[in-house]
GUVOLUM-511999 format. One record per atom (N, C-alpha, C): residue in three letters; x, y, z. Coordinates in steps of 0.02 Angstrom, whole numbers, plus 50000, padded with zeros to 5 digits. Atoms other than C-alpha are relative to their C-alpha. Example, Ala and Ser with C-alpha at 12.3 -4.5 7.8 and 13.67 -1.06 7.14 Angstrom:
ala500454994150000
ala506154977550390
ala500455006050000
ser499584994149997
ser506844994750357
ser499615005550037
This chain:
unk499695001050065
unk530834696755841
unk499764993449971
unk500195007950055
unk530144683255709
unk500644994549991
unk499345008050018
unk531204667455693
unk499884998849949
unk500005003950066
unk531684661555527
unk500334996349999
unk499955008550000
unk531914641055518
unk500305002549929
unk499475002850074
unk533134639155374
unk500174993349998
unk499825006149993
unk533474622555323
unk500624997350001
unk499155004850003
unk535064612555349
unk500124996149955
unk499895003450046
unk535824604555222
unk500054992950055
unk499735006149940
unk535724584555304
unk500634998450005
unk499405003350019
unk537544581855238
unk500375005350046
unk499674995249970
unk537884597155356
unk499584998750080
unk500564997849949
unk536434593555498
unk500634998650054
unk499765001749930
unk537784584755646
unk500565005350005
unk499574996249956
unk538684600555652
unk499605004350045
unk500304996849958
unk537284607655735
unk500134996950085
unk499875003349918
unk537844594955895
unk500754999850009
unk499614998649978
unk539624596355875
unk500395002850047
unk499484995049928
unk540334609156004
unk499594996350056
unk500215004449920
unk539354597656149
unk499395002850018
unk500504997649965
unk537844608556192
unk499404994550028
unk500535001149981
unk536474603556289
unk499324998949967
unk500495000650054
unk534924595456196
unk499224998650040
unk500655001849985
unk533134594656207
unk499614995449964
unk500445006150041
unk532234578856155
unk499094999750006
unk500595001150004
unk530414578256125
unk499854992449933
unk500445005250026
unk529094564156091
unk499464998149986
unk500945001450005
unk527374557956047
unk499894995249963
unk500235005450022
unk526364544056029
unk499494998850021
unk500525001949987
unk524654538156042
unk499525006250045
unk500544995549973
unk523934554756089
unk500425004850050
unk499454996849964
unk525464558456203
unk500565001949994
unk499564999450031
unk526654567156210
unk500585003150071
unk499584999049950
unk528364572056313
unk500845004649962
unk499604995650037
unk529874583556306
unk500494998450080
unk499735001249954
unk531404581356409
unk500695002649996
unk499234996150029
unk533184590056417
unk500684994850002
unk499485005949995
unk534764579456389
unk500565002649966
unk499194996949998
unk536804582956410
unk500294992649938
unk499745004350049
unk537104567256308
unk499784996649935
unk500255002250073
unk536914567656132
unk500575002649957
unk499454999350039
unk538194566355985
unk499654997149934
unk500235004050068
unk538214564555797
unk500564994550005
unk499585007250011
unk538694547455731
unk500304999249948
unk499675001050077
unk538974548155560
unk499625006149949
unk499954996350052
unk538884556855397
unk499255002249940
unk500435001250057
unk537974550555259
unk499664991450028
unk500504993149987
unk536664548255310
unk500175001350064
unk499744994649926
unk536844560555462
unk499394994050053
unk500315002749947
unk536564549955615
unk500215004050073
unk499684998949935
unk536524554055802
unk499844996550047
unk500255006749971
unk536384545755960
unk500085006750055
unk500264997549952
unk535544550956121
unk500084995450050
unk499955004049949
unk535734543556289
unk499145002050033
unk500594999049990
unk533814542356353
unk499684992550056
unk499965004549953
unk533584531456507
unk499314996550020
unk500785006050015
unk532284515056489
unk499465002750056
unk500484999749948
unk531384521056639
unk499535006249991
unk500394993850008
unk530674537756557
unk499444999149974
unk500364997450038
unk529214543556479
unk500274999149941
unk499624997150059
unk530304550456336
unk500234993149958
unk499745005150029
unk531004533456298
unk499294996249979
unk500475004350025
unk529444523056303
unk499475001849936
unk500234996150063
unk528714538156180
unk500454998149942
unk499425002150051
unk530114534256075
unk500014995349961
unk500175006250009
unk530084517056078
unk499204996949941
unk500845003350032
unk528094515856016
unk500055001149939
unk500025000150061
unk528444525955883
unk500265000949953
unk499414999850048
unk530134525955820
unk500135007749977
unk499774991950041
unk530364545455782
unk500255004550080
unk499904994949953
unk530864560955901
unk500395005049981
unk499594994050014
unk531634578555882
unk500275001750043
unk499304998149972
unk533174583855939
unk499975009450005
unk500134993850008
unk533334602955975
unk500615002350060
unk499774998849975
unk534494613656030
unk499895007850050
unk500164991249968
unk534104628256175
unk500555004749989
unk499384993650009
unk534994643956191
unk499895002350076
unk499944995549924
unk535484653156346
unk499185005050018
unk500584997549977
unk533874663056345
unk499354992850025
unk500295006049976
unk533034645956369
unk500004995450046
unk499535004949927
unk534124638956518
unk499474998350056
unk500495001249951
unk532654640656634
unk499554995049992
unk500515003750036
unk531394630956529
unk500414993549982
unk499695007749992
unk532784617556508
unk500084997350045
unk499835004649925
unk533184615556690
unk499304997649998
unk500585003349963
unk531294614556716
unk499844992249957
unk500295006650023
unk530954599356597
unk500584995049970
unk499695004949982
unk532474591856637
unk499944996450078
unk500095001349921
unk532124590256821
unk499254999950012
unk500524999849987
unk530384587556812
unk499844991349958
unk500445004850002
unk529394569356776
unk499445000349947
unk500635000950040
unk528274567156612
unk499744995050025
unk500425003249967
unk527454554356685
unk499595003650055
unk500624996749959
unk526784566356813
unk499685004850008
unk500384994150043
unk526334580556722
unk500115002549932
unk499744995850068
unk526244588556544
unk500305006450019
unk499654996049995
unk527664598356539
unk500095005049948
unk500264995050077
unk527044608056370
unk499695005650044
unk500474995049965
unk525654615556496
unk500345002450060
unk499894998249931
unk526584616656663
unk500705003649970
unk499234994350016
unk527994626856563
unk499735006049966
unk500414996550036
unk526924635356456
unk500515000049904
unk499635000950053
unk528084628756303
unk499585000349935
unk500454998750103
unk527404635556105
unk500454992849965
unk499675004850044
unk527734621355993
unk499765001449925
unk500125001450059
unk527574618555816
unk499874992849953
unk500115008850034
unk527224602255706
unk500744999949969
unk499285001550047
unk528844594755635
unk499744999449935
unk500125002350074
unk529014592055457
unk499994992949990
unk500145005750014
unk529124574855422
unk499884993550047
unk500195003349960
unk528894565955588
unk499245002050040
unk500734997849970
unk527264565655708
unk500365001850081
unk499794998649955
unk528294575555841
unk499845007450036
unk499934993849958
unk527984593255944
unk500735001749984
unk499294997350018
unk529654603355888
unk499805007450051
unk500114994549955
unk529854617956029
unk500375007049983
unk499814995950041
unk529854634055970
unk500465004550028
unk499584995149972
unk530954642856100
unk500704997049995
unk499455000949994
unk532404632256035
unk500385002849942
unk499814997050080
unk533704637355887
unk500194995749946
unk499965005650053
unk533954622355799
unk499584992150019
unk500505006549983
unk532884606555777
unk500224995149959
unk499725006650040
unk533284589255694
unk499344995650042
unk500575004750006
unk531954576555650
unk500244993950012
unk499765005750009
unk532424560355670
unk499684994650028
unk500365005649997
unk531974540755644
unk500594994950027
unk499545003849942
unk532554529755782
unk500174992549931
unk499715001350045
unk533764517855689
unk500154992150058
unk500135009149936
unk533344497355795
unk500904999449979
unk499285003049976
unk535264493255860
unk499884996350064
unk499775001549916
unk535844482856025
unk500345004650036
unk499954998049938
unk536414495656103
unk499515005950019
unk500504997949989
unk534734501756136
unk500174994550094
unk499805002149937
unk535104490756279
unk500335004250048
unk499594992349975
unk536404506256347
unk499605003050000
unk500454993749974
unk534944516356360
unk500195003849921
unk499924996750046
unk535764522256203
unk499535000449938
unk500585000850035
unk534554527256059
unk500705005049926
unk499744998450040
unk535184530455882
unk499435002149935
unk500484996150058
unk534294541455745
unk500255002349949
unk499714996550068
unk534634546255554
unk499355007050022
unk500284992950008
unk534044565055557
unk499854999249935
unk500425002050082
unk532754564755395
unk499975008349995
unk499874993849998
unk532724584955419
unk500325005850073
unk499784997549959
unk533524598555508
unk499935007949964
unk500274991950000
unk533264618455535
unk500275002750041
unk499734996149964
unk534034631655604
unk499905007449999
unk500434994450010
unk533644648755678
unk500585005149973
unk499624996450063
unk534554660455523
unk500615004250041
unk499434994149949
unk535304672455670
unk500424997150033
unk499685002249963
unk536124661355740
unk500674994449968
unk499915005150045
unk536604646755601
unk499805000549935
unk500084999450076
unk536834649755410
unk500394999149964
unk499325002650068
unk537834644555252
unk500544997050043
unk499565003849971
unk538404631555356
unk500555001650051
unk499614999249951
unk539184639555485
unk499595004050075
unk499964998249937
unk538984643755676
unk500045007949988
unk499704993649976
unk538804664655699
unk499665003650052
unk500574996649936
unk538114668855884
unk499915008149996
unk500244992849964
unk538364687455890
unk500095002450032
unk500184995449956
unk538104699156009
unk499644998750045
unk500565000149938
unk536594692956087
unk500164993550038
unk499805004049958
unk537194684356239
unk499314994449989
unk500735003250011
unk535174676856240
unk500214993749947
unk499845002650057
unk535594666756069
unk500644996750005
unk499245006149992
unk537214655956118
unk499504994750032
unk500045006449994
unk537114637756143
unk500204999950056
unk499805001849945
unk537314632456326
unk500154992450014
unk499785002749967
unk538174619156406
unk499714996550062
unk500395000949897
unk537334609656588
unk500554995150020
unk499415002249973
unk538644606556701
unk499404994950069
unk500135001549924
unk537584601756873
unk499665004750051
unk500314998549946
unk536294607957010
unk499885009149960
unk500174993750023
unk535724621656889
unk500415006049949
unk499534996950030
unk537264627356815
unk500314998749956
unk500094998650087
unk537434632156628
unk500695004249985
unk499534992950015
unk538884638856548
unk499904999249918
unk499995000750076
unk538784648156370
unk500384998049965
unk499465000150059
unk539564645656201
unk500505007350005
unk499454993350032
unk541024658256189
unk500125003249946
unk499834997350069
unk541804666356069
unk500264996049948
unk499455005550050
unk542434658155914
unk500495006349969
unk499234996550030
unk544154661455836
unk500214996449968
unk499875001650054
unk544714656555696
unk501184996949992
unk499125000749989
unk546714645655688
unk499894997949906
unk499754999550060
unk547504645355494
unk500214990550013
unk499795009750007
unk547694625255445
unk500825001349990
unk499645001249991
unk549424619855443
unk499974994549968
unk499745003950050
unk550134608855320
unk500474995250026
unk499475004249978
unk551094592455392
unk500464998249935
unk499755003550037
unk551444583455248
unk499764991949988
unk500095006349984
unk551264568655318
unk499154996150007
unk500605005849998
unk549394562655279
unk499714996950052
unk500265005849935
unk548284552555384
unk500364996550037
């Protein structure tokens, strides 16, 4: 089945990380390039849509980062769980993990990044110099974001049917749990304001 990339509105992109899933970070710089899976990433803010990644000084992924200030964010899906364990538990420094996965990529739009095509949503983003880059923590305004139509449209979350196409979760030693079902609760009216 063809994937169709729809674009995200940016004033809408950090609900693509909301419910917690599991993310895939890719990088490149100077000819190189690296891709790595990561449980800790959150949006930060709004306008403009920021997020922040936890990405530990001793990687590959970080020092790609670092050179050249950009990286894409991406989110797998349960049909992808395999290809996330592997290039989360695997070493860019001691092999390309594009070739030793056999991962299709695509060019991003406005950064000089590898965007991986077996994920369902992608976010561009320009690393945003803070101190707590010190935390290992890395912070990025998302400059674009995309999502795959079957999955994410008119601003809302609709998985489906196809188990394959949910957002997963990584708990530990290999083990993934999906997105569920969503259900819908009626707002409720306090009164009482902020």
């Amino acid at each position: 089945m063809k994937v169709t990339r729809e674009p995200v509105a940016l004033s809408r992109a950090t609900q693509l990380l909301n419910h917690g899933p599991v993310t895939i970070i890719t990088s490149a710089h100077g000819g190189r390039s690296n891709v790595m899976a990561a449980s800790w990433a959150m949006p930060l803010d709004f306008t403009p849509p920021k997020v922040v990644v936890v990405v530990d000084s001793r990687t590959l992924t970080r020092q790609l980062i670092e050179a050249s200030g950009v990286f894409g964010l991406q989110l797998p899906s349960r049909g992808f769980a395999a290809q996330t364990l592997a290039v989360g538990t695997n070493a860019g420094a001691e092999l390309d993990k594009f070739s030793a996965f056999d991962l299709e990529t695509f060019p991003a739009q406005k950064i000089d990044v590898p965007m991986l095509a077996g994920c369902i949503t992608w976010m561009e983003c320009k690393v945003i110099p803070d101190d707590s880059q010190r935390h290992d923590l890395i912070i990025g305004e998302v400059v674009a974001a995309y999502a795959d139509s079957r999955v994410y449209s008119n601003n809302r979350w609709h998985f489906g049917d196809d188990p394959d196409l949910r957002t997963c979760h990584y708990v530990a030693g290999g083990t993934f749990f999906a997105t569920g079902d969503a259900f819908e609760v009626a707002p409720v009216a306090s009164g009482a304001g902020d």
